[in-house]
C-alpha positions in Angstrom: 0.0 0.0 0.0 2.9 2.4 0.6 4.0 1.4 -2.8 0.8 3.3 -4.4 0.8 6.1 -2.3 -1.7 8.4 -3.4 -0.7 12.0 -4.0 -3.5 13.1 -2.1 -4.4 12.0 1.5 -7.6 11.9 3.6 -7.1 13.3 6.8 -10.5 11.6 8.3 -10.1 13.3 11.9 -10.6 16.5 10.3 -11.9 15.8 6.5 -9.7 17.7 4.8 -8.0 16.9 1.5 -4.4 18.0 1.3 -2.3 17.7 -1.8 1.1 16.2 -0.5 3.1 16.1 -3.3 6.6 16.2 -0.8 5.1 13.3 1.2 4.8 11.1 -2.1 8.3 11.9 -3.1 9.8 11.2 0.2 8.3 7.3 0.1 9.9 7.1 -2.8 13.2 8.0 -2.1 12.7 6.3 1.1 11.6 3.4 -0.3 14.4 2.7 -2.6 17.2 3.7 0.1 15.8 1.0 2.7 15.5 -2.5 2.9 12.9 -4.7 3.9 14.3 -5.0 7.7 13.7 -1.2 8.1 10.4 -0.8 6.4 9.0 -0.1 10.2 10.9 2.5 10.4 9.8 3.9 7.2 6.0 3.6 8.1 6.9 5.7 11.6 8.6 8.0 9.6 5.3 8.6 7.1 3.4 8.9 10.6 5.6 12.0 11.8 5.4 13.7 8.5 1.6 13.6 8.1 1.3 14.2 11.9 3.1 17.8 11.1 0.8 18.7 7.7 -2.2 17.5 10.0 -0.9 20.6 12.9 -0.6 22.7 10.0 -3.8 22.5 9.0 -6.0 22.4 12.0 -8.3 25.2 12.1 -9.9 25.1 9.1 -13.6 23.2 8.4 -14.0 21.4 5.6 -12.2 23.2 2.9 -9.5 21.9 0.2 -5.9 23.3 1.2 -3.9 24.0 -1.8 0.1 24.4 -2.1 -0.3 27.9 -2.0 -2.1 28.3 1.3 0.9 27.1 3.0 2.5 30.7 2.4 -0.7 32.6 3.9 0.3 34.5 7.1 -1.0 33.8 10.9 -2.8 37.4 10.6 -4.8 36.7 7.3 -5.7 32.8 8.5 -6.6 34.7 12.1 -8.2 37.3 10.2 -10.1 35.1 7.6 -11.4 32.4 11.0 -13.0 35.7 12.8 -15.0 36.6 9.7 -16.4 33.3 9.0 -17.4 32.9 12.8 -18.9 36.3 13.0 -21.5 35.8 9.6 -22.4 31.5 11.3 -24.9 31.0 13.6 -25.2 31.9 17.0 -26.6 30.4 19.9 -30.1 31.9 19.4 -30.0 30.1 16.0 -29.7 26.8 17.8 -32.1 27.1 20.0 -34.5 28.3 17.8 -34.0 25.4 15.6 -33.7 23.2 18.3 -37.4 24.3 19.6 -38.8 23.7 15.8 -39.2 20.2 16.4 -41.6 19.2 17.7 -42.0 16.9 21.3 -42.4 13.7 19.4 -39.6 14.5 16.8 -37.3 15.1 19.6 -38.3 11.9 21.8 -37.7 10.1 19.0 -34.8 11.3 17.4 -32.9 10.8 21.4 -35.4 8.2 22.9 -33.3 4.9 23.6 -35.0 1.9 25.8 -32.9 1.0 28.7 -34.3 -2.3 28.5 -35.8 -4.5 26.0 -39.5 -4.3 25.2 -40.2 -7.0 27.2 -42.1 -5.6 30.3 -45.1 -7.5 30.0 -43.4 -11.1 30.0 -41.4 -10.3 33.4 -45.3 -10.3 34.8 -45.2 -14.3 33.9 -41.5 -15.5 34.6 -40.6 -17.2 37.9 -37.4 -17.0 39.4 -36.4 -19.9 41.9 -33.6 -19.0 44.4 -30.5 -21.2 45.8 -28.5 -19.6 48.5 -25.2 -21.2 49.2 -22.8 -19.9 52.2 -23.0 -17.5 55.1 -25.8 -15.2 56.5 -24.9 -12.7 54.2 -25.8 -14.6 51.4 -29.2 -15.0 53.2 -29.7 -11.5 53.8 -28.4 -10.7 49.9 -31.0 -13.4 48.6 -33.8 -10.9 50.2 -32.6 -7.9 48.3 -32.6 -9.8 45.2 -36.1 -11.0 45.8 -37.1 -7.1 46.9 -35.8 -5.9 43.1 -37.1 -8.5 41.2 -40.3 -8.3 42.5 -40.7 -4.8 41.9 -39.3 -5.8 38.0 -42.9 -7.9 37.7 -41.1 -11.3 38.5 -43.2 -14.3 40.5 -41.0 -16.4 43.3 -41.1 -20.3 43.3 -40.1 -22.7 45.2 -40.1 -25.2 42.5 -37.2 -25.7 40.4 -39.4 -27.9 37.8 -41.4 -24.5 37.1 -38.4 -21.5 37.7 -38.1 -19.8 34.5 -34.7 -18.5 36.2 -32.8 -20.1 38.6 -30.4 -17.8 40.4 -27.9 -19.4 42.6 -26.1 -16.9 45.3 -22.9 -18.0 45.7 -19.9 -18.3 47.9 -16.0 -18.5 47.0 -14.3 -18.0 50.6 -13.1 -21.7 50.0 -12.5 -24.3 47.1 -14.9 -26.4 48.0 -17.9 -23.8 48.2 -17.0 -23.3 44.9 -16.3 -26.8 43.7 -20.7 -27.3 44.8 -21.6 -24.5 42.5 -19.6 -26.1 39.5 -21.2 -29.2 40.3 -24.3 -27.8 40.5 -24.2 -26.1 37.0 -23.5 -29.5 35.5 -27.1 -30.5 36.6 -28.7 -27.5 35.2 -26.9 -27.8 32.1 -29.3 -31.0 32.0 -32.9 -29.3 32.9 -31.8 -26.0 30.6 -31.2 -28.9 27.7 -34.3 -30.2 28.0 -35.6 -26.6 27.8 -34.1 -24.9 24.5 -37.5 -26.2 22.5 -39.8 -24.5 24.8 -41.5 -21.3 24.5 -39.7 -20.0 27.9 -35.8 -21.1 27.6 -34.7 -21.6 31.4 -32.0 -18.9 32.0 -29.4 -19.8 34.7 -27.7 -16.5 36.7 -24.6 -16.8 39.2 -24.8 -13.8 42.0 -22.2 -13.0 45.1 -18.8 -14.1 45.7 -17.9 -16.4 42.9 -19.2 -14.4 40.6 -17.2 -11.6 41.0 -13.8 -13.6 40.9 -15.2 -15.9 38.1 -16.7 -13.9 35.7 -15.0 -15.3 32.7 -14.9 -18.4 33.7 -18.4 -18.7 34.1 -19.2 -16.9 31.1 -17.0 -18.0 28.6 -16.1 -21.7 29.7 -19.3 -22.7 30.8 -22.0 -21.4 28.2 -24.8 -22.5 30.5 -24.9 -19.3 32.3 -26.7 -16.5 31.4 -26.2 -14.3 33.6 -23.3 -12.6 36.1 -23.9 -10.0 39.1 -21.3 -9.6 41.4 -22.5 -8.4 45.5 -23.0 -5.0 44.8 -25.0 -5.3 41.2 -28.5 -6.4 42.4 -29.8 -3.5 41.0 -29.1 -4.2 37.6 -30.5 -7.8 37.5 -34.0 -6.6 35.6 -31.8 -5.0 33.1 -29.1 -8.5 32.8 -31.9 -10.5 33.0 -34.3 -8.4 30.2 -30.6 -9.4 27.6 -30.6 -12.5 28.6 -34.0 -13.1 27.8 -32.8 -11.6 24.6 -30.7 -14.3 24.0 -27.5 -12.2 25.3 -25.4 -13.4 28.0 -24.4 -10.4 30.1 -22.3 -9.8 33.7 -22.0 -6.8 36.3 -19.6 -7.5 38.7 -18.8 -3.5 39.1 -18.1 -2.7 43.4 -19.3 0.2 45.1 -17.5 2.3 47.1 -21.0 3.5 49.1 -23.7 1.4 50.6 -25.7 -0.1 47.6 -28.9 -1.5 49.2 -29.3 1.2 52.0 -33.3 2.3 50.5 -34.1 -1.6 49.6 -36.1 -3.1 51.8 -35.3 -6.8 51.7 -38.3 -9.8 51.2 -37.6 -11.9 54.9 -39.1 -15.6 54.5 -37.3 -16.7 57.3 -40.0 -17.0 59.9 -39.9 -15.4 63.0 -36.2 -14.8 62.9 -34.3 -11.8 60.7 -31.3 -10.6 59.4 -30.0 -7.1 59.2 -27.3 -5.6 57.0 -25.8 -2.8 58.6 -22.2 -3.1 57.0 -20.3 -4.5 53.6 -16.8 -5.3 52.6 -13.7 -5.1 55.0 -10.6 -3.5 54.7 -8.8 -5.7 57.3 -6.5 -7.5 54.6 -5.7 -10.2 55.9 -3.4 -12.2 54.1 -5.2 -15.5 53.9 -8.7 -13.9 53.1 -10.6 -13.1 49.3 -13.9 -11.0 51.2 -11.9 -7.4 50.6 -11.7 -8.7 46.3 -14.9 -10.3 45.9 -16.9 -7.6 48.5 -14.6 -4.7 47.9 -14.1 -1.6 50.8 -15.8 -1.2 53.6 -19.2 0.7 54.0 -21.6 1.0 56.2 -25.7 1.3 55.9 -27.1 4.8 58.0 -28.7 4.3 61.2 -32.1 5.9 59.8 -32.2 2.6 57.2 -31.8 0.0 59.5 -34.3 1.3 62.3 -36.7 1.6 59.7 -36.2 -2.2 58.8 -35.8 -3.2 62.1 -39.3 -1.7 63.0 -40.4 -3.2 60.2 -39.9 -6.6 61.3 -41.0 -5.8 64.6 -44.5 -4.8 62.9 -44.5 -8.2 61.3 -43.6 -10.2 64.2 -40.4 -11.1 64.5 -38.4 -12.1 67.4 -35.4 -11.9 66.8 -32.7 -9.5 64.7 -29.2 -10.5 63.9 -26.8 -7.5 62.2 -24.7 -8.7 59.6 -21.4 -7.4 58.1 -17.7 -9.3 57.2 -16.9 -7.1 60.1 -19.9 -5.8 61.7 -18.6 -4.2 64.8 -15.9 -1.9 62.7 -19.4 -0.1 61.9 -19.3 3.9 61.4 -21.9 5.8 59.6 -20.8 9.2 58.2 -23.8 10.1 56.7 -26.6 12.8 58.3 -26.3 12.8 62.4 -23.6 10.6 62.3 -21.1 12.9 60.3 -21.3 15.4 63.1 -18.8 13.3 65.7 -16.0 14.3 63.3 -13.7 14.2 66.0 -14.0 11.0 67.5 -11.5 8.4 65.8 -11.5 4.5 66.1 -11.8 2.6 69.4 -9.9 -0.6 69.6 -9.3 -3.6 72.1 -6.3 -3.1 73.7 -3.0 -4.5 71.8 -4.8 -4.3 68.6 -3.7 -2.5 65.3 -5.3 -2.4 61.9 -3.4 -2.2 58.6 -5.8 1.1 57.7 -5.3 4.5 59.0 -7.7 5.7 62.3 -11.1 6.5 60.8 -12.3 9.4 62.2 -16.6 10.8 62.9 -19.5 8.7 62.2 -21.3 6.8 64.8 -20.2 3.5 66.0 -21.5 -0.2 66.5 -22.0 1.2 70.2 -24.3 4.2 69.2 -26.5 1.6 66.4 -26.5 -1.7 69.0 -28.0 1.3 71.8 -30.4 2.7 68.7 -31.6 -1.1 68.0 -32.4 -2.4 71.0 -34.8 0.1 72.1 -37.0 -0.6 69.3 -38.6 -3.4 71.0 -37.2 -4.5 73.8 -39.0 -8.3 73.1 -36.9 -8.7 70.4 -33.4 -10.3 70.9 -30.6 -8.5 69.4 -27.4 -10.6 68.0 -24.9 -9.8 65.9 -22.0 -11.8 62.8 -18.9 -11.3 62.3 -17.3 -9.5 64.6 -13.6 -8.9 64.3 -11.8 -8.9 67.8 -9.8 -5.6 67.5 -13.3 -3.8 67.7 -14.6 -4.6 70.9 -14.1 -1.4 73.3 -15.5 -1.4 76.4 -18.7 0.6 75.6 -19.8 -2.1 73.2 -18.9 -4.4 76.5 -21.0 -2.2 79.1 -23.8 -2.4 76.2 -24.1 -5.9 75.8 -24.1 -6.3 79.8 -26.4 -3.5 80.4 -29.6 -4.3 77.7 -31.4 -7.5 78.6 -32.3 -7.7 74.9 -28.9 -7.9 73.2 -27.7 -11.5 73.8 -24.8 -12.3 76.4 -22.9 -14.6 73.3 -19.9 -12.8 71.1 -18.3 -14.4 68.4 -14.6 -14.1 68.6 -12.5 -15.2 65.3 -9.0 -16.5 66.7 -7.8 -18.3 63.2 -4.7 -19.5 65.4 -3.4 -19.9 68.3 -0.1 -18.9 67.5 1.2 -15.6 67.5 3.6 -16.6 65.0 0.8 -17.8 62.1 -1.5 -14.7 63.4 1.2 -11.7 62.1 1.5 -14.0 58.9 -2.1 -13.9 58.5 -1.8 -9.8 59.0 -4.6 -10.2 62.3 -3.3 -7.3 64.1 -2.8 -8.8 67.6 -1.1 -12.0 69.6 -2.1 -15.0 71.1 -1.8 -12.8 74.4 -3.8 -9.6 73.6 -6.2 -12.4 72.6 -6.1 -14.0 75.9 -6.5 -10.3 77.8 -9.5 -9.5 75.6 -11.5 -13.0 76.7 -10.7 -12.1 80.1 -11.8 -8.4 79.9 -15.2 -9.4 78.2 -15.8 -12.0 80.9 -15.4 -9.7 83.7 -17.5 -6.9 82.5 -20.1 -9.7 81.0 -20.2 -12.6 83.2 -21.4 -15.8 82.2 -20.8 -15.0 78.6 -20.8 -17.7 75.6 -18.0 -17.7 72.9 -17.2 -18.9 69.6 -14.7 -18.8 67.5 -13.0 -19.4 63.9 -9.9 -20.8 63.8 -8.3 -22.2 60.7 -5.7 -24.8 60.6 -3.0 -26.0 58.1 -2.0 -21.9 57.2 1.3 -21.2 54.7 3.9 -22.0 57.0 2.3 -23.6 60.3 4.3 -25.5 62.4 3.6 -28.6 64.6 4.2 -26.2 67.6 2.0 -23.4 65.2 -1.0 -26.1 65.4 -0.7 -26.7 69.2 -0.6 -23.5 70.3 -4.1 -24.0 68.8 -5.3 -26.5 70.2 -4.2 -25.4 73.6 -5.9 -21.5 72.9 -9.3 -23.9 72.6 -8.7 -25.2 75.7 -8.0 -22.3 77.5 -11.1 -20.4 76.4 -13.7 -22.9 76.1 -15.7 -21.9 73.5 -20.0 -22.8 73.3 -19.3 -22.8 68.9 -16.4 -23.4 66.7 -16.3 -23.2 62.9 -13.0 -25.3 62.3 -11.4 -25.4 58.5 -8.4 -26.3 56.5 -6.9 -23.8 54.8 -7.7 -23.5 51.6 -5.4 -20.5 49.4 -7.9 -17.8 47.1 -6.3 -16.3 44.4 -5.7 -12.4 44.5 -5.6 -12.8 48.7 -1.7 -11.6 50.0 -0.9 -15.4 50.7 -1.7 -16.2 46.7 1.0 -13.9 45.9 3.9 -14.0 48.4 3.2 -17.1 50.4 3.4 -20.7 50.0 0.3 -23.3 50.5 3.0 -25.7 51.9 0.9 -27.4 53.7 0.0 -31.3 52.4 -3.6 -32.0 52.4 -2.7 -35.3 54.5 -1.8 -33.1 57.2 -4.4 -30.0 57.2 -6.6 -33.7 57.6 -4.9 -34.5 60.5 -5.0 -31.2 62.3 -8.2 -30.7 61.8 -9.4 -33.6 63.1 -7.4 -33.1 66.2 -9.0 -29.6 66.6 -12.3 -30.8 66.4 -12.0 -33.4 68.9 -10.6 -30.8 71.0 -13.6 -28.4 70.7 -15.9 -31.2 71.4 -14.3 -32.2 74.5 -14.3 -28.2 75.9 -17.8 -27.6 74.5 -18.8 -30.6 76.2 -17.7 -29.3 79.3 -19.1 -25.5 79.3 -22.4 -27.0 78.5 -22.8 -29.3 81.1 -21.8 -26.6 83.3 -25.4 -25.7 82.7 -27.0 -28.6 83.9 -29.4 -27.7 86.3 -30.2 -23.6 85.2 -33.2 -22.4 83.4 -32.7 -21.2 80.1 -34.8 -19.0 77.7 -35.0 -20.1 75.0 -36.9 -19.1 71.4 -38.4 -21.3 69.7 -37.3 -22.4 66.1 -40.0 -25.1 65.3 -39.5 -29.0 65.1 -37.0 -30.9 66.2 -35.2 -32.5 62.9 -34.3 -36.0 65.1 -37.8 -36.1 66.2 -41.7 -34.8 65.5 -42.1 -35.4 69.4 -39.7 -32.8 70.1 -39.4 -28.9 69.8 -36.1 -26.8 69.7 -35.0 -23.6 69.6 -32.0 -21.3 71.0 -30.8 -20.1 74.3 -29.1 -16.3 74.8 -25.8 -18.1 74.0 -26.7 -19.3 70.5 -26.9 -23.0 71.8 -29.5 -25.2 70.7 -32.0 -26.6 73.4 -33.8 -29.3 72.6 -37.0 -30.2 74.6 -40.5 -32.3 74.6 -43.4 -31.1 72.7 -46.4 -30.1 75.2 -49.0 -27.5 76.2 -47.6 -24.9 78.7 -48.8 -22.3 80.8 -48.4 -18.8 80.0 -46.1 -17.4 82.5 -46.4 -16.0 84.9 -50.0 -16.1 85.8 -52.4 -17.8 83.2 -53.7 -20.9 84.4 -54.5 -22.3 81.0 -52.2 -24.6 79.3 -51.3 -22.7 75.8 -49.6 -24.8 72.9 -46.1 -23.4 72.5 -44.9 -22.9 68.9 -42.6 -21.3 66.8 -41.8 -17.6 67.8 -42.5 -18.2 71.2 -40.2 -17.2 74.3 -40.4 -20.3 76.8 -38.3 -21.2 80.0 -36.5 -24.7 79.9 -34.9 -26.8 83.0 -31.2 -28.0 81.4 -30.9 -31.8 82.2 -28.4 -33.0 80.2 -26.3 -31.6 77.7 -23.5 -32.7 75.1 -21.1 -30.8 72.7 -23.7 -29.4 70.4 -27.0 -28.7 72.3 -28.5 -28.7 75.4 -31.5 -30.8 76.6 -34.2 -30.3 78.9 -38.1 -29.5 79.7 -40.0 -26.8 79.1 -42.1 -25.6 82.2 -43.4 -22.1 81.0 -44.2 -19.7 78.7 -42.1 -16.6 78.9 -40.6 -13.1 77.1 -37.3 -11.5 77.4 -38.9 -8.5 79.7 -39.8 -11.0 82.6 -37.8 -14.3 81.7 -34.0 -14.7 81.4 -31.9 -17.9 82.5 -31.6 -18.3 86.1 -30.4 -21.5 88.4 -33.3 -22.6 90.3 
């Protein structure tokens, strides 16, 4: 193509036609003097030369330069410009013209449809939802439901009659993950059978996985249709509308604000409820994938989740449970809260954070006080907590309000101060240690848990017993024990080593468990003998005879089905059911629930566990 050169080049950014005559000369000569090894330096050369006529002639609108136009002076080309502007329109001109059209013209000339014209078939499509993971997957599975809904779409819980199936996902370990590919492969089956019908079944991944899978999900397996990542709920009428197009389509975008604060989320959970209040974390640590897949931190306003929370009171429920990755490090710098500008972070003693001190906004404190004086018959708990963010006003709280449960959960991940710097924790096994013993003092008679992972980049023999004697120290109610299992994009992807065989994360685990079982065995049977309150969840799985439910410490108690009086004064027997405060004598207990008999009806103003 250099080789026929036209004389005459189109310069398309600015349309202009300039006669070159020099240029067409100079390939030549170029041409002949270099060899076929240098022709890239020839093009580059061509480049530069047209790149100066271009500057030369910028400036001028759609007119033919000739030869001789090169030798006009700045002052006549300046002079020349200022006449032509002065005789075009002016603004007036444009508006009048503008205002010729008429409304319809103009709506359709710019109109655009956001989303296919499809509206009226939303009205007959049924969505059918599968939540895999934690509690925030629960809670994120409600404020899908809330915008779909609203987009015209029907819930089932039939997957032989879902015209979408929408699985909420989790990717905080392999094997989470591994169920969702597995479950694909079955629904690659039932969308098979499908493709004939009027109504193909369309198949859409939400949450963790996929954010970090997108093209993976996508482009290797063509059964899914559609992508949204935590923070793109929203947009699922729109992803949803394409797909139903026949489009396959992903938001996996993350917010830097609240995204859901004005959603009210659909609760089918009965009479117990959970609450976001915060998303994201910017903790860091090296081992975990929630800062990548949830992004920063944020937090909802107080004004929101009163509003839901007296919602749910208004529907009956008993009990509320705040969510966040780290709930407690809650601060809300919007309205009222953006006023305590000069009150920076509280932390436990001999705890840091990778982040700088946040300063104003109200804290878990000021929302945990706001909550529980909604209703004080509804129990207040709260998941998951990170350790450094337990001051003692959040202490004196829990103590002081009957209705925010005596139980913390308090992540350890190891037991060895070694492992907990490599994981990036911000504390030691012994500033641990000091804040169990603080929160005991100032809340006696308090119920633990923990999460404590074992087989970590690097963990010693002497790294795994120092967690296994931390359990026994403590003695914790509830334990969620796991092997470590390395995400990509997390700090130990990239610098560390999963050096750790699988044989022995087996083996470690194991031991830990037995472990747990053993202490948990013996705090609960240190409740042998006290009355417990306990709400009721409904039927005992092991037997139709038998009801359960849960005691302030997040323990199941397990008791017989019967007729009860209303306490404290009714003399008639009422059947107790689901929802229901009742008081139960402990008489026997093991490392996973507690067992007993139910002797009265009760609610959290006049009942609470006593030792008769």
């Amino acid at each position: 193509s250099l080789l026929r050169f036209n004389k005459t080049v189109i310069l398309k950014t600015t349309k202009l036609h300039v006669n070159v005559n020099s240029v067409g000369s100079y390939v030549s000569v170029c041409y002949n003097m270099m060899s076929a090894r240098r022709l890239r330096f020839l093009v580059f050369s061509v480049q530069k030369c047209l790149s100066r006529l271009a500057d030369k002639c910028r400036g001028y609108c759609s007119v033919s330069v000739s030869s001789t136009s090169t030798n006009e002076t700045d002052e006549t080309r300046v002079s020349t410009f200022k006449t032509k502007l002065s005789s075009g329109p002016t603004f007036h001109d444009f508006i009048k013209s503008s205002s010729g059209k008429s409304s319809t013209e103009t709506q359709q000339e710019h109109e655009e449809s956001y989303l296919p014209e499809e509206s009226g078939l939303a009205q007959l499509r049924k969505v059918y939802f599968e939540t895999y993971g934690c509690q925030m997957n629960v809670n994120d599975t409600e404020i899908a439901w809330s915008i779909l809904q609203k987009g015209g779409y029907v819930r089932t819980h039939e997957l032989s009659e879902a015209d979408v199936v929408l699985l909420v996902t989790c990717s905080i370990r392999e094997k989470a993950e591994q169920t969702i590919w597995n479950r694909l492969k079955h629904l690659a089956v039932l969308k098979k059978k499908r493709l004939k019908s009027s109504t193909p079944l369309k198949i859409g991944v939400l949450g963790c996985m996929a954010e970090r899978l997108k093209t993976e999900l996508l482009e290797k397996e063509r059964v899914v249709d559609v992508v949204a990542g935590p923070d793109a709920y929203r947009d699922l009428p729109r992803l949803l509308a394409l797909a139903h197009g026949g489009q396959r389509t992903s938001n996996v975008l993350l917010s830097l604000e609240e995204a859901y604060a004005d959603v009210m989320p659909i609760h089918h959970s009965g009479h117990s409820a959970f609450v976001s209040i915060t998303r994201g974390c910017d903790n860091m640590c090296s081992y975990c994938i929630v800062p990548f897949t949830w992004g920063r931190e944020r937090s909802r306003p107080v004004s929101s989740i009163l509003e839901e929370v007296r919602m749910l009171s208004d529907q009956g429920v008993k009990e509320v449970t705040l969510l966040g990755q780290n709930v407690n490090s809650y601060r809300d710098v919007s309205g009222d809260g953006a006023s305590n500008s000069g009150l920076g972070s509280r932390l436990s003693r001999g705890f840091s954070t990778v982040y700088r001190d946040k300063q104003g906004g109200l804290r878990f404190a000021d929302l945990l006080h706001h909550v529980s004086l909604v209703n004080p018959d509804i129990r207040i708990r709260f998941t998951s907590p990170h350790p450094k963010d337990f001051p003692d006003e959040v202490l004196q709280l829990l103590q002081e309000r009957r209705n925010i449960c005596k139980q913390i959960h308090l992540p350890a991940q190891s037991g060895s101060s070694r492992v907990l710097q490599t994981m990036r924790r911000g504390y030691t096994r012994e500033a641990y240690l000091e804040l169990v013993e603080n929160i005991r003092k100032i809340i006696p008679g308090v119920s633990l848990s923990s999460d404590f992972i074992t087989g970590f980049c690097g963990e010693t023999e002497e790294d795994h017993q120092q967690s296994v004697s931390l359990i026994r120290e403590v003695g914790y109610n509830v334990a969620f024990l796991f092997a470590y299992s390395m995400r990509k994009k997390t700090q130990a992807y990239h610098r560390l080593g999963d050096d750790i065989p699988a044989e022995v994360k087996k083996r470690r685990l194991e031991e830990l468990i037995c472990t747990f079982r053993e202490e948990a065995t013996k705090v609960n049977t240190r409740l042998i003998g006290s009355t417990q309150l306990v709400l009721v969840e409904g039927e005992s799985k092991k037997s139709s005879q038998d009801l359960c439910g849960r005691n302030d410490g997040n323990v199941k108690v397990i008791f017989p089905r019967k007729d009860l009086l209303s306490y404290p004064t009714d003399t008639n027997p009422v059947t107790v059911k689901a929802g229901d405060y009742v008081l139960v004598k402990i008489t026997s207990a093991n490392s996973q629930s507690l067992q007993g008999h139910a002797f009265s009806h009760a609610s959290l103003s006049d009942g609470h566990p006593r030792r008769l």
